[in-house]
C-alpha positions as CSV (number, residue, x, y, z in Angstrom):
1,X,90.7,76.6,112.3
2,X,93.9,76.7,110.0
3,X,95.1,73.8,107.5
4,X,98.0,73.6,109.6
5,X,96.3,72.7,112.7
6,X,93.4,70.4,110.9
7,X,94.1,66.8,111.7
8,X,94.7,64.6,109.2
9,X,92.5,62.6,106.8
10,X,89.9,65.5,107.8
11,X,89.0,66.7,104.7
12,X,87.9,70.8,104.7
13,X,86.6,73.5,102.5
14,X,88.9,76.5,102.2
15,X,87.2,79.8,103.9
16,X,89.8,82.0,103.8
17,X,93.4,82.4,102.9
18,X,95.2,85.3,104.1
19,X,97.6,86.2,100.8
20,X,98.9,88.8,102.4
21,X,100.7,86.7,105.4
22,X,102.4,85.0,102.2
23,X,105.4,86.4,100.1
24,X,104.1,87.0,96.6
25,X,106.0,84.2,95.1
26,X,104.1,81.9,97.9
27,X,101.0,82.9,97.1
28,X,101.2,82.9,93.4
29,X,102.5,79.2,93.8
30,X,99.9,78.6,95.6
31,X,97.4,79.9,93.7
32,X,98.6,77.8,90.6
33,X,98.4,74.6,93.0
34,X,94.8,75.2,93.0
35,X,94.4,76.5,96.6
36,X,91.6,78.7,96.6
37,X,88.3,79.9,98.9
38,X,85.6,76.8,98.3
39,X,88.3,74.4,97.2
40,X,88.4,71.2,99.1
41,X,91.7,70.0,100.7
42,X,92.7,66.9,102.9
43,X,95.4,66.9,104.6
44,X,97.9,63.7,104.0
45,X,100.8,63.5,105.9
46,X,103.1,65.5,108.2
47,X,106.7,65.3,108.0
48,X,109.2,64.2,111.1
49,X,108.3,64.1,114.6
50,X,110.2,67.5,115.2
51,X,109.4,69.6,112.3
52,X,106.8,68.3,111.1
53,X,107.2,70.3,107.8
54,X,106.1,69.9,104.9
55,X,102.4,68.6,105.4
56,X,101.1,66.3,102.0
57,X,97.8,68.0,101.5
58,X,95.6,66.4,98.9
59,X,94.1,69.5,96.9
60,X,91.3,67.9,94.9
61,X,92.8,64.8,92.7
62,X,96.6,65.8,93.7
63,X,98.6,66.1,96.5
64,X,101.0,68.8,96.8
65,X,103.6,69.4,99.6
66,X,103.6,73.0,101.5
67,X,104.8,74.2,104.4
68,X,103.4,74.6,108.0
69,X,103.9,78.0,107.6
70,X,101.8,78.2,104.6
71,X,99.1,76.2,105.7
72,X,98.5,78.4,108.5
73,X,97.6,81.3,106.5
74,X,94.9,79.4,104.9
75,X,91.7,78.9,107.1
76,X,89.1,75.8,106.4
77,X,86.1,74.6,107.6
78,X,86.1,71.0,108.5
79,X,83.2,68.9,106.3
């Protein structure tokens, strides 16, 4: 399962992200958000009804917006 598609209040543990699905200036800000392989994330809050985008993901004591897009490229295990 992807962040993307995790539902929300679930909170996860990272398993993979795939950096290379990701422009390098995605990943890097990423990265600096904290997102990383054992780091758990909840996810918050989608956007509208048709984009959805971005998704409020709570990464340890913040919450950070990214896109759909993004979070899909980032595999987790639900807890």
């Amino acid at each position: 399962m992807n962040l993307a598609e995790l539902p929300l209040s679930t909170e996860a543990t990272i398993e993979s992200i795939d950096w290379s699905a990701l422009s390098e200036r995605d990943a890097r800000r990423l990265r600096e958000l904290g997102f990383d392989e054992g780091v758990t994330v909840t996810p918050l809050h989608g956007g509208g009804f048709v984009a959805r985008d971005p998704l409020a993901v709570r990464v340890g004591r913040m919450t950070v917006a990214i896109r759909r897009a993004h979070a899909a490229a980032i595999g987790v295990e639900a807890a």
